[in-house]
N, C-alpha and C positions, 0 to 999 in steps of 0.2 A: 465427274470425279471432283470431289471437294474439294482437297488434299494438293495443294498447288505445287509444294515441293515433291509429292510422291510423283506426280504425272509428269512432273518433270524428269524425275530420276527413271521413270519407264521409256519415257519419248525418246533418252540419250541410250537407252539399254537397244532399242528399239533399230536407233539411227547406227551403233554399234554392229548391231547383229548384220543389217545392212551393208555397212563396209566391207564387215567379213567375207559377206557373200559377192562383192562387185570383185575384191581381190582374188577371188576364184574363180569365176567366170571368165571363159576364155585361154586362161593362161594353161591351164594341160598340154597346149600344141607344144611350147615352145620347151616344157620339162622331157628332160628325157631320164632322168635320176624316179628310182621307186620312191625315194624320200621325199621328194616334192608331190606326190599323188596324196601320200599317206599325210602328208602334212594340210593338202589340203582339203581329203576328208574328216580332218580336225576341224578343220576351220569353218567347213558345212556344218559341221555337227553340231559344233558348240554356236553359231548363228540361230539353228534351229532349236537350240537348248532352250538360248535367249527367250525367242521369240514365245516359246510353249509357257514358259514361267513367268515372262509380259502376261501373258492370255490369263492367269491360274492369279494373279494377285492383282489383276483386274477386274475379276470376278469377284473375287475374297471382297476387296473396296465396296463393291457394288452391293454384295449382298447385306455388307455390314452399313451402308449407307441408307438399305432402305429399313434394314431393321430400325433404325430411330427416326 
């Protein structure tokens, strides 16, 4: 990728979506409230959102990098 500032703003999207998902790992035992379940299949969800639309405008980059 060419785009130095783009690869950056993915890398941080990336380390992001990561967090997410360390802050939910694990921690189910210690919740006993429904709200903290529901809260942290948000928090999977929108990691894996991340991650899928990382994947989709890294593509996009590519394809339009080897058109020229």
């Amino acid at each position: 990728m060419k785009n130095g500032g783009c690869e950056m703003h993915l890398m941080d999207a990336l380390d992001a979506a990561d967090r997410l998902l360390e802050l939910t790992n694990g921690r189910t035992d210690a919740c006993d409230h429904d709200d903290c379940m529901v809260l942290d299949g948000i928090m999977r969800d929108c990691a894996m959102k991340i991650r899928r639309s990382v994947a989709v405008v890294e593509r996009q980059v590519l394809e339009t990098e080897n058109h020229h």
